[in-house]
C-alpha positions, 0 to 999 in steps of 0.5 A: 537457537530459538524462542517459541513464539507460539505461547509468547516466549518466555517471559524475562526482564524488559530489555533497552529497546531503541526510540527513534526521535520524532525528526527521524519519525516524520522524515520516514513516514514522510517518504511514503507520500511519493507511494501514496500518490503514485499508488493513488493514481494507479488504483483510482485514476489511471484505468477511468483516464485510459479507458474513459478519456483516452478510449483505450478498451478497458479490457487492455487497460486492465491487462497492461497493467496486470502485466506491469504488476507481474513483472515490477512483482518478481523483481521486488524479492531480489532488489530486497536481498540486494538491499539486504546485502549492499555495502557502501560508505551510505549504508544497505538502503540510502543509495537505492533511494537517492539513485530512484528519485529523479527517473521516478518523477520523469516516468510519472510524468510521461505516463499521463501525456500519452501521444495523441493519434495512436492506434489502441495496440501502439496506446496498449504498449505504451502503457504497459511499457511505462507503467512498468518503468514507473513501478520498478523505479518506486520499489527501487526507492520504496522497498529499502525505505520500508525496510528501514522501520526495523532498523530504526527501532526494536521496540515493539510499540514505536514500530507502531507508532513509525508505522503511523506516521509512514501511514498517515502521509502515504494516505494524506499525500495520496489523498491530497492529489485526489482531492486538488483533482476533484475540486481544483483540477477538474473543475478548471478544465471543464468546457462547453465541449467538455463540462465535466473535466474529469474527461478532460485530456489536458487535466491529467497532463496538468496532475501529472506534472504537479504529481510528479514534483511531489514524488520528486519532494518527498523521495529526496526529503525523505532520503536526506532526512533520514541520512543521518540514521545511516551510522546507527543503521545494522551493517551489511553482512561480511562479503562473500560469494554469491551464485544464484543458487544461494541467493535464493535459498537464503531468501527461501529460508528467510521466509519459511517462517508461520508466521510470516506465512500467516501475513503472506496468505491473508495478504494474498486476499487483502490484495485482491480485495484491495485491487478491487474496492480501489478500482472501482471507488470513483465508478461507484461514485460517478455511476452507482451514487450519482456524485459530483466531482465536487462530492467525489472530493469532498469524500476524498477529502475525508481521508484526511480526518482517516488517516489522522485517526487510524494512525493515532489509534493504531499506537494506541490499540498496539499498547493495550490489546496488541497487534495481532488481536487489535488488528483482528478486531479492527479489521472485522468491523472496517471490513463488514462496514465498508459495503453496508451503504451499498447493501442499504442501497441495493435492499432498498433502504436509502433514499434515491440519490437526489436526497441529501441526505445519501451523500452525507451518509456515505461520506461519514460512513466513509470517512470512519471506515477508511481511518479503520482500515489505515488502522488496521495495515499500520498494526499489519505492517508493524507485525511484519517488521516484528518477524525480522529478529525471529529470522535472524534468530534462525538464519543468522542474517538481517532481512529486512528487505526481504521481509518486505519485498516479500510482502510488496511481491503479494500485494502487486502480484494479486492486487493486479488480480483485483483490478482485473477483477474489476474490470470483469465486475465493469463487464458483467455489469454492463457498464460500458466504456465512456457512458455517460452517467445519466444514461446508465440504466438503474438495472446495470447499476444493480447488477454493479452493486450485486456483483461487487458486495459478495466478491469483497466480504467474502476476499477480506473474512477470509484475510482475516481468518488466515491472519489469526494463525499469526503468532509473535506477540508482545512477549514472543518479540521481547524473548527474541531480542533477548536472544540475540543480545545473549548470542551476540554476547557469546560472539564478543566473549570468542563463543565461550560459556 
């Protein structure tokens, strides 16, 4: 049985939807600050301290962790099946997050205290080898830990708002790292020999201790305060055998969903541009707009004010226009709005970077656009959780994680696209590996911002447009929960009329 979803479904009665508290709000979302400090640190800081600091060609720094993306990627849909299917006396998702935390924060930690003297090939293989490590072990812990939003509510709203808290700390403790580097961390490591200590070795290896008791924190607060949800959660699916053929038929028919294919293709062009806005965002800052460590994390530190104004407007604009409209219109004016200070700058309009008043622009530009864009992937996000009773409705089966695996699967797989992307712009730029920024010459400059401006619109419309053909909407989600309370019934009254 199905619900036509195109039109809405059919309008009925509202249904009892469950409302998780708000302990069980904030011990979810709290458990995204473990991805958002690892993510920060892959996106903004791991190819300027491999290429910059260590000295590793970024060509291989780009390539390692390419490959590293690849190969954590084809693993995530079948850890989401195995989520999906566990069966323990802790539920389908707990004992992955538990098992994942302490060989996170390990592998985190050996990842910015590379061995010292090594050749570029043996730098390169390090690298790659732990980068791979350390991204299998956070989908290990992350993907079931997303895929418990579904389970912890049906309603079509609180998604939203447990979207919101997930979001608000996956950014602000992403964030928070970024900014105890600029204003803290680097500036403690600067020397006479050294005197911007965002070069310095020793900081990293500083940050990647600190970080790493941080992801150990929030993955264990996070799995423990939620332990008590695992009586409530759904069941596994009765044991049967499973060859491999099966297993990825049945993860096939879970996907073959409009739907769902709407989120994946336009997640597709969101990832590049993604990939590559994340790995060039301290380039711009350091190089393009001339900013101190000091100004970098104060703009960093803007994202704090982002991240609380995307998550209370998220709810708010799922209320009252809906997910898929909201996000749309949220989406298109984030996504002109982000690179319009470089446009300023290339056409000439703003002042050269020794005004004042260059800097506050852009970190109020900044600040607004981020909270726009952490709005627009909560609505993204909760969209995707509302695909879960649609599918049930056609296969019979929970797929939480797969859903979500799903959408990590495209994120990684075409996010590395985007870095390497990066890298190319940093090529065909001109920018070359360690320069210091008062010798980069205005004409390579240009070229960044030309090169980068075009690439970005043109990779986030195009997420955009695709994202229309999404089709669930308030009254599509209500129809299929009452769907599957009828065929539930049906199986408690023996299948009887």
């Amino acid at each position: 049985m199905s619900v036509d979803s195109t039109a809405g479904g059919a309008p009925g009665p509202r249904i009892e939807t469950t409302k998780p508290s708000l302990w069980t709000k904030v011990s979810y979302g709290f458990g995204a600050v473990a991805f958002g400090v690892k993510d920060n640190g892959f996106s903004y800081f791991l190819l300027i301290f491999y290429s910059q600091v260590i000295g590793l060609d970024a060509r291989l720094v780009g390539l390692a962790l390419t490959i590293s993306l690849l190969v954590d990627a084809f693993f995530d849909p079948i850890l989401g099946y195995w989520s999906d299917n566990l069966r323990s006396k802790w539920g389908r998702r707990h004992p992955f997050m538990y098992a994942a935390a302490v060989p996170i924060a390990a592998t985190y930690f050996l990842l910015w205290s590379p061995p010292q003297g090594w050749e570029d090939f043996h730098l390169f293989l390090y690298l790659l080898g732990l980068s791979i490590v350390v991204r299998m072990l956070i989908s290990i812990y992350e993907i079931p830990s997303t895929a418990l939003a579904p389970e912890l509510t049906d309603d079509y709203d609180e998604r939203s708002s447990l979207q919101a808290y997930r979001s608000y700390f996956g950014w602000t403790g992403g964030n928070a790292m970024s900014v105890f580097n600029f204003i803290v961390l680097f500036p403690l490591f600067a020397t006479a020999a050294i005197p911007n200590g965002q070069f310095n070795p020793e900081a990293y290896r500083t940050y990647g201790m600190i970080a790493s008791g941080l992801l150990l924190f929030s993955v264990l607060a996070s799995s423990i305060g939620t332990h008590s949800r695992i009586m409530h959660l759904k069941p596994a699916p009765p044991k049967r055998r499973l060859s491999p053929l099966i297993v990825f038929k049945e993860i096939f028919e879970t996907l073959s969903n409009r739907s769902f294919l709407a989120l994946f293709i336009s997640a597709i062009f969101g990832s590049v541009a993604g990939g590559l806005s994340a790995a060039l965002a301290f380039y711009f800052y350091t190089y393009f707009w001339d900013f101190s460590t000091q100004q970098s994390g104060l703009i960093t530190s803007g994202v704090f004010v982002s991240a609380i104004l995307g998550a209370v407007l998220a709810p708010i604009v799922s209320r009252t226009i809906g997910k898929k409209k909201g996000a749309i219109i949220i989406g298109l004016i984030a996504f002109l709005g982000s690179p319009m200070p470089i446009v300023l700058r290339l056409m000439g309009v703003l002042p050269d970077n020794s005004s004042p008043m260059v800097f506050w622009f852009v970190f109020f530009t900044t600040m607004i656009d981020v909270g726009l864009i952490i709005c627009f992937q909560i609505l993204a996000a909760s969209m995707m959780a509302d695909l879960v009773e649609q599918a049930e409705i056609k296969t019979g089966r929970r797929s939480e994680g797969i859903f979500f695996a799903a959408s990590a699967f495209i994120r990684k797989v075409v996010g590395g696209l985007g870095l390497t992307a990066a890298t190319f712009v940093l090529t065909v730029a001109g920018l070359q590996a360690g320069a210091d920024p008062s010798q980069v010459s205005d004409e390579t400059l240009f070229r960044l911002g030309l090169f980068y401006v075009p690439v970005i619109l043109a990779l986030w419309l195009t997420m955009l447009a695709v994202m229309m053909t999404y089709t669930i909407t308030r009254d599509g989600h209500e129809a299929n929960l009452r769907t599957l309370a009828e065929m539930k019934g049906k199986e408690g009254d023996g299948g009887d009329d």
